[in-house]
N, C-alpha and C positions, 0 to 999 in steps of 0.2 A: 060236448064231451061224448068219445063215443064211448058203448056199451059193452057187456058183454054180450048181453043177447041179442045184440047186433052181429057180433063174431060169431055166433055159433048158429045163427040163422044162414049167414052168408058162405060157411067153412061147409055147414051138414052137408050136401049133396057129394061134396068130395070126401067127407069121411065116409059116406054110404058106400062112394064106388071104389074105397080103400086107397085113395090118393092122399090125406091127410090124417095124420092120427085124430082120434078120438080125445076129446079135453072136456072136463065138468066145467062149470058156470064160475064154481071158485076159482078152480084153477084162471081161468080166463080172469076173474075179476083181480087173482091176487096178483098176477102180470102183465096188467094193462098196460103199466108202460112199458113194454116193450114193445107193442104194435105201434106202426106205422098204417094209416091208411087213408083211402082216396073216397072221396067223399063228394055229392052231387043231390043238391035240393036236399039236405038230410038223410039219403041215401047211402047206405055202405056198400060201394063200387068194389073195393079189393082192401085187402088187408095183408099184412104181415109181422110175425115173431120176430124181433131180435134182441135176443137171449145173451148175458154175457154167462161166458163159459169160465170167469174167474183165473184161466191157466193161463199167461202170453199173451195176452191181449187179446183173444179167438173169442167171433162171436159166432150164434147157431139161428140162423133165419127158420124160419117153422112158420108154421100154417099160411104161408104164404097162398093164396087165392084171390082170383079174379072172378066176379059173380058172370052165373053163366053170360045173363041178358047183358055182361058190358064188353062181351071178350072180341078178338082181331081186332081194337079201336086202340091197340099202345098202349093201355094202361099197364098191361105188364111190366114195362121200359118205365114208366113214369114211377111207378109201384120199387121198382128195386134201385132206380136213381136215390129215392128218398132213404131205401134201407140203407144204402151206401152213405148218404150224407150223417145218417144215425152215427152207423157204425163207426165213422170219421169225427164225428163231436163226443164220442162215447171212447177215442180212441186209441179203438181196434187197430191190430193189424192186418189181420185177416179176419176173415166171416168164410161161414159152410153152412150148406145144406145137405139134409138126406133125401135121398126120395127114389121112389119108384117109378119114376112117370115124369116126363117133358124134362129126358136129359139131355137133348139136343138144345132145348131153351137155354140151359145152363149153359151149354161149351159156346155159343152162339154169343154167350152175353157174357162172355170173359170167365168163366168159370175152368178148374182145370180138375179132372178127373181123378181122386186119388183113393187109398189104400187103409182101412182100419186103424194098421196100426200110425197111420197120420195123425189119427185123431191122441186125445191127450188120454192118458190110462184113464183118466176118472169117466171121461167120455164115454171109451172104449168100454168099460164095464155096463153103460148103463145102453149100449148098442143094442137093439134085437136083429139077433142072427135068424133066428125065421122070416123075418120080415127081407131079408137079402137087398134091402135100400143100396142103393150107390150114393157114395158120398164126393163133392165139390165142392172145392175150394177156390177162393180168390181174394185176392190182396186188397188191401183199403187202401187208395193214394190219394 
């Protein structure tokens, strides 16, 4: 069973260089299930959030990360096949992410680039507009 402090050993380096929000140990441990992740000799390779947003079937991928020492080897593609199959047993119609950073990843991998007010009012509120993340979207099928 994984950890939280498996999550927040493997996530810190990208919350350091502001690529992933910052999350407490509870938070992590009161959300566990929604991580999906990829795992090697007991190792935590990559993980990811998926979050139901409660509105239309929309879910919110978060802390999505692949550990420095496992990255160009596909687990990304393996990592978000698995979020997709979540979000399909869970399902969703669609799944988003925000982020700053590897928006090319996103459009690369079926994601389609859209607009605040996409997101659901309750979303919307809890947005930070300082942080100016781009938000992606893509359908569950």
């Amino acid at each position: 069973m994984i950890k939280a402090e498996q999550i927040l050993i493997l996530v810190k380096p990208f919350v350091k260089e502001g690529k992933i929000l910052p999350r407490s140990k509870a938070q992590i441990n009161e959300n566990l299930g929604d991580f999906v992740c990829l795992m090697d000799d007991n190792q935590l390779l990559a993980c990811a959030g998926l979050k139901d947003c409660k509105e239309g079937g929309v879910g919110e991928i978060y802390s999505l990360a692949v550990s420095k020492k496992a990255q160009k080897i596909g687990l990304s593609l393996k990592l978000l096949d698995k979020v997709m199959k979540k979000a399909k047993a869970e399902e969703f119609s669609k799944v988003f992410a925000l982020t700053k950073h590897s928006t090319d990843w996103f459009i690369k991998n079926g994601f389609t680039q859209m607009k605040i007010t996409d997101l659901s009012k309750k979303r919307q509120a809890l947005f930070n507009q300082d942080r100016n993340s781009s938000i992606f979207f893509k359908d569950v099928s």
